[in-house]
Structure formats: C-alpha cells, structure tokens
NURO-433938 format. One record per residue (C-alpha): residue in three letters; z, x, y; residue number from 0. Coordinates in nm, 2 decimals. Last residue first. Example, Ala and Ser with C-alpha at 12.3 -4.5 7.8 and 13.67 -1.06 7.14 Angstrom:
<rs>
@residu->ser c3->0.71 c1->1.37 c2->-0.11 num->1
@residu->ala c3->0.78 c1->1.23 c2->-0.45 num->0
</rs>
This chain:
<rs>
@residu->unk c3->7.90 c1->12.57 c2->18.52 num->238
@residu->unk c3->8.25 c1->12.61 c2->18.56 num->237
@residu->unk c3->8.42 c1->12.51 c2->18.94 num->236
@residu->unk c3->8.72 c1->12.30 c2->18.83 num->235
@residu->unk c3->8.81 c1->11.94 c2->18.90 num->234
@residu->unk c3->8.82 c1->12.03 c2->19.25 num->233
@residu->unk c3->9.18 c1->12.06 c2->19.26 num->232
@residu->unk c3->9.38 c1->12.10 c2->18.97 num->231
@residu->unk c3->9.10 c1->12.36 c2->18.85 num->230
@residu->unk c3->9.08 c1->12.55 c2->19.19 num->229
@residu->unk c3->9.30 c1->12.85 c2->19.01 num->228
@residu->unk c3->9.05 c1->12.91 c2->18.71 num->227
@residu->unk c3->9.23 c1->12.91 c2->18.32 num->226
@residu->unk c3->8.95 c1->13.02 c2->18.08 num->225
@residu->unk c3->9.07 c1->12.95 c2->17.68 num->224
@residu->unk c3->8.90 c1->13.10 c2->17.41 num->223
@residu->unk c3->8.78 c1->12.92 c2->17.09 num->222
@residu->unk c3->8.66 c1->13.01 c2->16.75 num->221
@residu->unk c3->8.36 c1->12.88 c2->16.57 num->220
@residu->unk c3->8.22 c1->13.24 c2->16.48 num->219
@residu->unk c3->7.88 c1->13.23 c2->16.60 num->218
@residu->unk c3->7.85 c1->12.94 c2->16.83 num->217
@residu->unk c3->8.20 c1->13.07 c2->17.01 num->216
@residu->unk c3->8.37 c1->12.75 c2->17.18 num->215
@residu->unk c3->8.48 c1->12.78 c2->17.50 num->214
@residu->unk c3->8.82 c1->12.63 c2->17.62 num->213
@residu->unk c3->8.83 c1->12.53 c2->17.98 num->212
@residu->unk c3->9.22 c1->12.47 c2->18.12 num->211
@residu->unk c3->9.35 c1->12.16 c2->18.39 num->210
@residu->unk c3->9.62 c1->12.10 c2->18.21 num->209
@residu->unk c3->9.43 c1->11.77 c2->18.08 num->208
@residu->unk c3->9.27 c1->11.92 c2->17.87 num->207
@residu->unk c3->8.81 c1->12.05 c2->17.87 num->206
@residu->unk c3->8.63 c1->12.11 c2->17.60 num->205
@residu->unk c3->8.31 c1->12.34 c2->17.64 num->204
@residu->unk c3->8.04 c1->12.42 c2->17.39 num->203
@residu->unk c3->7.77 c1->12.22 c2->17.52 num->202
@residu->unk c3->7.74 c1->12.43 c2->17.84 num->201
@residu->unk c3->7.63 c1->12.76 c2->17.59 num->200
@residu->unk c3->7.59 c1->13.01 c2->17.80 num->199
@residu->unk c3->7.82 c1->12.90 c2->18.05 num->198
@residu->unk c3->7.84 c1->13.05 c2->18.42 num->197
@residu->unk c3->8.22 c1->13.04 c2->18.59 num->196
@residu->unk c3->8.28 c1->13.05 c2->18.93 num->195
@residu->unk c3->8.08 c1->13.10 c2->19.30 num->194
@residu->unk c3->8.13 c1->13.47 c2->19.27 num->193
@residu->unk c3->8.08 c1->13.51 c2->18.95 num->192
@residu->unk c3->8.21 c1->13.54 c2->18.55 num->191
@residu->unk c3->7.95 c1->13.52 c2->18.27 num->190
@residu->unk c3->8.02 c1->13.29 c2->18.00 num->189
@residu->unk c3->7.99 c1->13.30 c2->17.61 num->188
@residu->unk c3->7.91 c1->13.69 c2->17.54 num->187
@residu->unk c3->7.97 c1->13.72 c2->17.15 num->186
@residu->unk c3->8.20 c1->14.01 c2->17.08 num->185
@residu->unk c3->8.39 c1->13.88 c2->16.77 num->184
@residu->unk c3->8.70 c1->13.77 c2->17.00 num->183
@residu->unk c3->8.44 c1->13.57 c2->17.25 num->182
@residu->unk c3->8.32 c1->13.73 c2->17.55 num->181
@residu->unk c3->8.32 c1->13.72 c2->17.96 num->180
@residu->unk c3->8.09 c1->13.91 c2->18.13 num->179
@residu->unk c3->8.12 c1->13.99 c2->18.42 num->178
@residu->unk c3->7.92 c1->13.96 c2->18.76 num->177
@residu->unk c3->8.02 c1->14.14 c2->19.10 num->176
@residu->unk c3->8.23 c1->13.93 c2->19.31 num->175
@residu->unk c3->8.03 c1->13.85 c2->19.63 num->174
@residu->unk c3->8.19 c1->14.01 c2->19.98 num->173
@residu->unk c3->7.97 c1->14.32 c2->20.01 num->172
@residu->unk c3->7.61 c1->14.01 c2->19.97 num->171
@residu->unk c3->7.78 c1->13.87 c2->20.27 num->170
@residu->unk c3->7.82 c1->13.50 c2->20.21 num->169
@residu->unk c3->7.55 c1->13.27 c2->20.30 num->168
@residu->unk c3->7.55 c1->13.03 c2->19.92 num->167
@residu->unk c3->7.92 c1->13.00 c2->20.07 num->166
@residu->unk c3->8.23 c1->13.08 c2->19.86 num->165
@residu->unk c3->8.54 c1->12.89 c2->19.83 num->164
@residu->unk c3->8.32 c1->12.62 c2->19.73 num->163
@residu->unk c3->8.42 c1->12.29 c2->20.00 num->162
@residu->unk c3->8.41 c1->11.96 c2->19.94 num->161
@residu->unk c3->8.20 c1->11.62 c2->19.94 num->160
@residu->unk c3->8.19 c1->11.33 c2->19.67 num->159
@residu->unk c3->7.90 c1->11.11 c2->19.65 num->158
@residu->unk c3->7.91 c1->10.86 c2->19.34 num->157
@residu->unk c3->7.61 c1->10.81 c2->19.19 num->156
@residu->unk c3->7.73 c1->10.66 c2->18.87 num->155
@residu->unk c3->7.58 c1->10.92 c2->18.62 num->154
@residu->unk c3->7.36 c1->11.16 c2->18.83 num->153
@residu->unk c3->7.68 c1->11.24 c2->19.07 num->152
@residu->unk c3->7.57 c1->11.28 c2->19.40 num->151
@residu->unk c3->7.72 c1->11.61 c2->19.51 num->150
@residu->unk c3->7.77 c1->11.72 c2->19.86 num->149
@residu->unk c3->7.81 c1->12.08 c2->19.92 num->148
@residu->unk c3->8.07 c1->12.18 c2->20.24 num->147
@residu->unk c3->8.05 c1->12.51 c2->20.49 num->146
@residu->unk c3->7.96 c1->12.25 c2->20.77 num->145
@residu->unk c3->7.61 c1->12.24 c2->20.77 num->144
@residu->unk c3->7.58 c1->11.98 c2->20.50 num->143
@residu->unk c3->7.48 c1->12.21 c2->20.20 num->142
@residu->unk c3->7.32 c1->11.97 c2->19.92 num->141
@residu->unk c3->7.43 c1->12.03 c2->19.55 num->140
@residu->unk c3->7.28 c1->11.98 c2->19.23 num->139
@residu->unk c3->7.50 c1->11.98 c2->18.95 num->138
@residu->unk c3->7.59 c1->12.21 c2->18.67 num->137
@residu->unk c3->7.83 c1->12.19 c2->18.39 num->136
@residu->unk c3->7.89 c1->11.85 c2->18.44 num->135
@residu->unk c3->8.19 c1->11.64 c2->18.38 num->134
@residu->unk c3->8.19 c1->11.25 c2->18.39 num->133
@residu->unk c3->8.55 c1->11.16 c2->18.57 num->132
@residu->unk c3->8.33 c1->10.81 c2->18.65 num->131
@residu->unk c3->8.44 c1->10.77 c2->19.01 num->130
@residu->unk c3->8.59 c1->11.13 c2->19.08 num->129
@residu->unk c3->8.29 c1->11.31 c2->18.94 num->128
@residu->unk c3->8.36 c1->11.61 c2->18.77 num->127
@residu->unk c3->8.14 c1->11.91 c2->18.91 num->126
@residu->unk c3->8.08 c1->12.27 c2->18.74 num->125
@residu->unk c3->8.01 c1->12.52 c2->18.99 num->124
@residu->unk c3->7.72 c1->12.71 c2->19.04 num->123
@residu->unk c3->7.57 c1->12.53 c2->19.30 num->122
@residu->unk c3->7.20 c1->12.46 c2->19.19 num->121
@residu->unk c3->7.02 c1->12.44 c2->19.50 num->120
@residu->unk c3->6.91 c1->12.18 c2->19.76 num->119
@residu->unk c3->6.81 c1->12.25 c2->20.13 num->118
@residu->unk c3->6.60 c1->11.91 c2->20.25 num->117
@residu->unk c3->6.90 c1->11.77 c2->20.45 num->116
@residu->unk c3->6.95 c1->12.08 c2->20.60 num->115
@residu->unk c3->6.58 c1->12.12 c2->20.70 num->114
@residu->unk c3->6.56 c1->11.83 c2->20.82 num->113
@residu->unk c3->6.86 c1->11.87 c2->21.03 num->112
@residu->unk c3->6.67 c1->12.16 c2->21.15 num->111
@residu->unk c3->6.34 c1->12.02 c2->21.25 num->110
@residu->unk c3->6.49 c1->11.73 c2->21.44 num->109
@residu->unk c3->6.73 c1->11.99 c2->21.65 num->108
@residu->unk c3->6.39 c1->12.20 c2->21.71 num->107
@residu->unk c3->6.25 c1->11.82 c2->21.80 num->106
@residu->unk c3->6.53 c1->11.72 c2->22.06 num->105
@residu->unk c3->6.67 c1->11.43 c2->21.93 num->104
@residu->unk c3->7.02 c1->11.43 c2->22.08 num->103
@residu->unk c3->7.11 c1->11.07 c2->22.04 num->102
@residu->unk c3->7.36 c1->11.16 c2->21.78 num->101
@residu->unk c3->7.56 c1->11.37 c2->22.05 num->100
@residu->unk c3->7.64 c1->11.04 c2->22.21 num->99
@residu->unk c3->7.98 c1->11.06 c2->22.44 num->98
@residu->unk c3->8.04 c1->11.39 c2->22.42 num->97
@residu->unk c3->7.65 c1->11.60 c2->22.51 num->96
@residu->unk c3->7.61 c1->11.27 c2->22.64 num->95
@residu->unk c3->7.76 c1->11.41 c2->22.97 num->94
@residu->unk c3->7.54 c1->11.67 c2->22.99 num->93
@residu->unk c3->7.21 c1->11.47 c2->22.94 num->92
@residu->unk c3->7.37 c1->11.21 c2->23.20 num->91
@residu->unk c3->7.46 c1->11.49 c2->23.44 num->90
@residu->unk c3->7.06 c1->11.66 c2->23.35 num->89
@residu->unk c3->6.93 c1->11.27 c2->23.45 num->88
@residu->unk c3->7.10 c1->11.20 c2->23.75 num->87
@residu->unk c3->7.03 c1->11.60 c2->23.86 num->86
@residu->unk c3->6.66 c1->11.48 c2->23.83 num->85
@residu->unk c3->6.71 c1->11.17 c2->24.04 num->84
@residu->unk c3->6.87 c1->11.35 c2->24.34 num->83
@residu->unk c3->6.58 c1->11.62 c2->24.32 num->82
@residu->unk c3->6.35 c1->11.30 c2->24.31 num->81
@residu->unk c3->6.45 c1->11.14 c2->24.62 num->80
@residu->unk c3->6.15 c1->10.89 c2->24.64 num->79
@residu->unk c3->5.82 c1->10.86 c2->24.75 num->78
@residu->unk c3->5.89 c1->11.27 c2->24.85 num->77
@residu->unk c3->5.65 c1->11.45 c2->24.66 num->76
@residu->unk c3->5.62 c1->11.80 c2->24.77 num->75
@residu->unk c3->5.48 c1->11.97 c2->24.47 num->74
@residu->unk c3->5.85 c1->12.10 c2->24.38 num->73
@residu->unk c3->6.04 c1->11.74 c2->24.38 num->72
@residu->unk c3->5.71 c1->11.58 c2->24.17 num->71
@residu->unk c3->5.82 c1->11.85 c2->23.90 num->70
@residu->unk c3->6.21 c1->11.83 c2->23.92 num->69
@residu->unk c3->6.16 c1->11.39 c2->23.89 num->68
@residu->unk c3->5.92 c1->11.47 c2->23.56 num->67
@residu->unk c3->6.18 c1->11.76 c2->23.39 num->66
@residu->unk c3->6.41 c1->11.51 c2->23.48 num->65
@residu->unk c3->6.27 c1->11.19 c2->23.33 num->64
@residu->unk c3->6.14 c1->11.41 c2->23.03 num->63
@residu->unk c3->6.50 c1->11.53 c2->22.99 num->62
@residu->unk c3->6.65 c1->11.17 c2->22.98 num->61
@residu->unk c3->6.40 c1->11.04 c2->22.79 num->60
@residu->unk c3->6.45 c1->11.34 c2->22.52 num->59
@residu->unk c3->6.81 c1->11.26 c2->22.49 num->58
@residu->unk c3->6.79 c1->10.98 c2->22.38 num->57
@residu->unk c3->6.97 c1->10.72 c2->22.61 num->56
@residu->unk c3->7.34 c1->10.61 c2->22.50 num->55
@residu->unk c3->7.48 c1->10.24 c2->22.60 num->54
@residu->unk c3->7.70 c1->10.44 c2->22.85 num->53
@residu->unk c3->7.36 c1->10.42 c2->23.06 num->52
@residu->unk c3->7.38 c1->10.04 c2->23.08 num->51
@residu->unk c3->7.74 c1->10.09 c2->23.29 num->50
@residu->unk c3->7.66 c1->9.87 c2->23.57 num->49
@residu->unk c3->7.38 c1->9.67 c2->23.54 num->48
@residu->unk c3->7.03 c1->9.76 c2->23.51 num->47
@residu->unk c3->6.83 c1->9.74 c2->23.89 num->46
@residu->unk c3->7.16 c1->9.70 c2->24.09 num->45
@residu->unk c3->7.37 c1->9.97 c2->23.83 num->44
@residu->unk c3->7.08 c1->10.21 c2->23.89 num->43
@residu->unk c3->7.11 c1->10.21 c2->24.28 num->42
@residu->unk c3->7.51 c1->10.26 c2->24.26 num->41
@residu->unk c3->7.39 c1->10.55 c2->24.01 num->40
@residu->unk c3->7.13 c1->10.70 c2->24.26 num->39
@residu->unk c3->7.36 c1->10.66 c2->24.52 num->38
@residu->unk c3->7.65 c1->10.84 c2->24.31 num->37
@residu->unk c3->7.40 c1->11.11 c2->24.26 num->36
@residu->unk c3->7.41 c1->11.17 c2->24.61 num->35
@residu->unk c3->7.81 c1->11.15 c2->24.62 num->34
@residu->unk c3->7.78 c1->11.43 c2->24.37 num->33
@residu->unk c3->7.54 c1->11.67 c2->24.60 num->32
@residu->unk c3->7.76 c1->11.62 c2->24.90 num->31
@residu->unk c3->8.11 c1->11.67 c2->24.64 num->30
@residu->unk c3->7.97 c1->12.04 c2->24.51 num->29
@residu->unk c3->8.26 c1->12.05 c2->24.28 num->28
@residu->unk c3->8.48 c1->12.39 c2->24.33 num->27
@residu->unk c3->8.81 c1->12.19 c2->24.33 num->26
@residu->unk c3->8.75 c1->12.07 c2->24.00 num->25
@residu->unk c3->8.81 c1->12.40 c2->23.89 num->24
@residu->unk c3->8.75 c1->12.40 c2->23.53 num->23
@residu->unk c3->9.00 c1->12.33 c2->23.26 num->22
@residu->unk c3->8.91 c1->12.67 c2->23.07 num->21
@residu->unk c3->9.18 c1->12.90 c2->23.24 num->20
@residu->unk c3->9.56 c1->12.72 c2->23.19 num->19
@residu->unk c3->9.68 c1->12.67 c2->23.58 num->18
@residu->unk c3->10.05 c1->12.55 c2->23.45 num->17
@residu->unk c3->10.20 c1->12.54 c2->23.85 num->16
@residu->unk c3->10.45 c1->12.74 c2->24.04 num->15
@residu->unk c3->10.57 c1->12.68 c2->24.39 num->14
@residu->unk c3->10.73 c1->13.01 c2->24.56 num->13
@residu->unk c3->10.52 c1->12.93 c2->24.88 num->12
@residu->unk c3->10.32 c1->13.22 c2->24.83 num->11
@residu->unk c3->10.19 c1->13.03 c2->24.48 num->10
@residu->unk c3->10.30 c1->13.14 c2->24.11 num->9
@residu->unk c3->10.00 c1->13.07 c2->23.86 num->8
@residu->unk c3->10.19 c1->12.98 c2->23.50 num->7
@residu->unk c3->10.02 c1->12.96 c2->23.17 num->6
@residu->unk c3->10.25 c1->12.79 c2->22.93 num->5
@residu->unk c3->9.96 c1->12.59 c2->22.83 num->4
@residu->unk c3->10.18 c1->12.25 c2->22.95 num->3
@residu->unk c3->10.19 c1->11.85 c2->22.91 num->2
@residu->unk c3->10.39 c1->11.67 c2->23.11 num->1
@residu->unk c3->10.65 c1->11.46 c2->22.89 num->0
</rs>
C-alpha cells in the first residue's frame, strides 16, 4: 500500500500527488557541491575502506576537522580542497545527528548530562520495589531528563523507572496546595501534596493488598484509611 499524508498538490496537467510539507525538497539539492563531497568520500573509502565513517566518529573530531579545513579554506590555503573537506565533515556531523547521537560529546552536552546524572532529591512519593516488594516511605530519586525518576532500591538494588504525575519543574499555579490530613481525635498524621502523601509518622503505616494505606494515630491507636488513585499502579506514591 503507498503510504499517504492526505496532503494533495494538484499539477496543470490535472496529475495529483501526496506533497506532505516537512519531507524536504530533494529537488532543491545543490547536486555540483554533493558530487564534490562524493570525491572526498570515494577518496576516503581508498585510504579507510568503504563505510569506516558509519563506525561513528565523535562528534568533536568531526567539528574540529571542519572548523580546521573552513579555516585553512579562508587564509587561502589550497594544498588540498579544504571547503570540500569541511562540508564532508558538517554532512557527517549532521548525519550522525541519527545514526550515533551518543557520540555527540560536545562539552556544554558533557556538562549537562552530568548535571542530570548528579541531580538527586527526595521524591515525595513512597516507592515499592518490584524485586523485593520492600516499601519505603521515601526514596531517593534521580530525574533522567525525560519527565521520569529512577529509583535504586536501597534493599536489593533493583532500578525501576516511571513517571510522578507531577514534575519537581511544575509551575508553582499548577502544585496542589498542602493539607492536612488528621486522625478522628485531631492529631495531624500526614500532610496532603502535590507530589502525594507526606507521613508524620512513616512507621505507622500498613499497607493491603487493595491497594489502601491505613495510618495509625500515635495518640489514640486508631486507624484511618487513605485510598490514592496510582496505588494499583506504581505501588502508591506515600511518603
């Protein structure tokens, strides 16, 4: 079956074709500046063998190469065809863009995967570990950069990833305000957030198999029960 945007260009002739925008125009290729490049890579498959680039170059090689080739091509240097030697190496930057984005070790990149991997609060969500079902009321989570925490579980160390339904960047407007939530004689066991349920007194929790918290009032021994919709799912978010 051809494949079709449902984007139709009508032509004088009464032909019609699916021309959906975004596909690019290969028409529009500069073809005398590609069959250079095509020297350069006919020359490079000699000297390498063919296909060595599709290996994956880091990125910063390939820029430094081309940032090096451009320079020598604007003093006047002409030992070799460095213009068509510094587009070689911005294609090949572009293309690995898809084919090897991991090799794209460009220091500002460097610094802020660090930085990711070094961000670490205390989600406030409680955690049960799907290896050793161990529940905790609070665990230490690492954001990933893709709106998911990743907890290690300090018992087994089983990694589990998933997503809060609320980010630690959420707009301040769009945060549930805090409450309170209190036993039958008035003592305040929990307080109700954004990010789920904060216990006063962790220890006090039991937890059934429907998926329900029940907190236990230190004062007067009685217990409440705290139903949370993601229960089922994430094993519940108290903390």
């Amino acid at each position: 079956m051809i494949k079709d945007s449902g984007d139709r260009t009508e032509f004088e002739t009464g032909a019609k074709r699916d021309m959906h925008a975004g596909k690019g125009r290969m028409d529009l290729l500069p073809w005398y500046g590609i069959m250079e490049v095509s020297k350069h890579c006919e020359e490079g498959a000699l000297k390498y063998g063919e296909h060595n680039v599709d290996k994956g170059i880091p990125l910063h090689s390939l820029l430094d190469s081309a940032s090096r080739h451009l320079a020598k091509y604007m003093v006047g240097m002409d030992d070799e065809d460095h213009l068509r030697a510094a587009c070689w190496n911005l294609l090949w930057a572009l293309n690995q863009r898809v084919t090897h984005p991991e090799l794209d070790d460009r220091f500002c990149v460097k610094v802020q995967k660090e930085a990711k991997k070094k961000k670490s609060e205390w989600v406030a969500y409680p955690w049960r570990c799907k290896y050793c079902h161990h529940v905790f009321a609070e665990a230490a989570g690492y954001w990933t950069g893709e709106n998911e925490v990743s907890f290690t579980c300090p018992h087994c160390g089983g990694i589990e990833r998933w997503t809060p339904p609320v980010s630690p960047n959420a707009e301040e407007g769009q945060k549930k305000e805090d409450e309170n939530v209190h036993c039958y004689c008035g003592k305040t066991l929990a307080k109700e957030t954004s990010r789920g349920l904060k216990l006063c007194y962790p220890e006090k929790v039991r937890l059934d198999a429907t998926g329900a918290a029940f907190l236990r009032c230190p004062d007067c021994d009685q217990e409440i029960m705290v139903l949370h919709p993601v229960w089922d799912e994430m094993g519940g978010i108290i903390v």
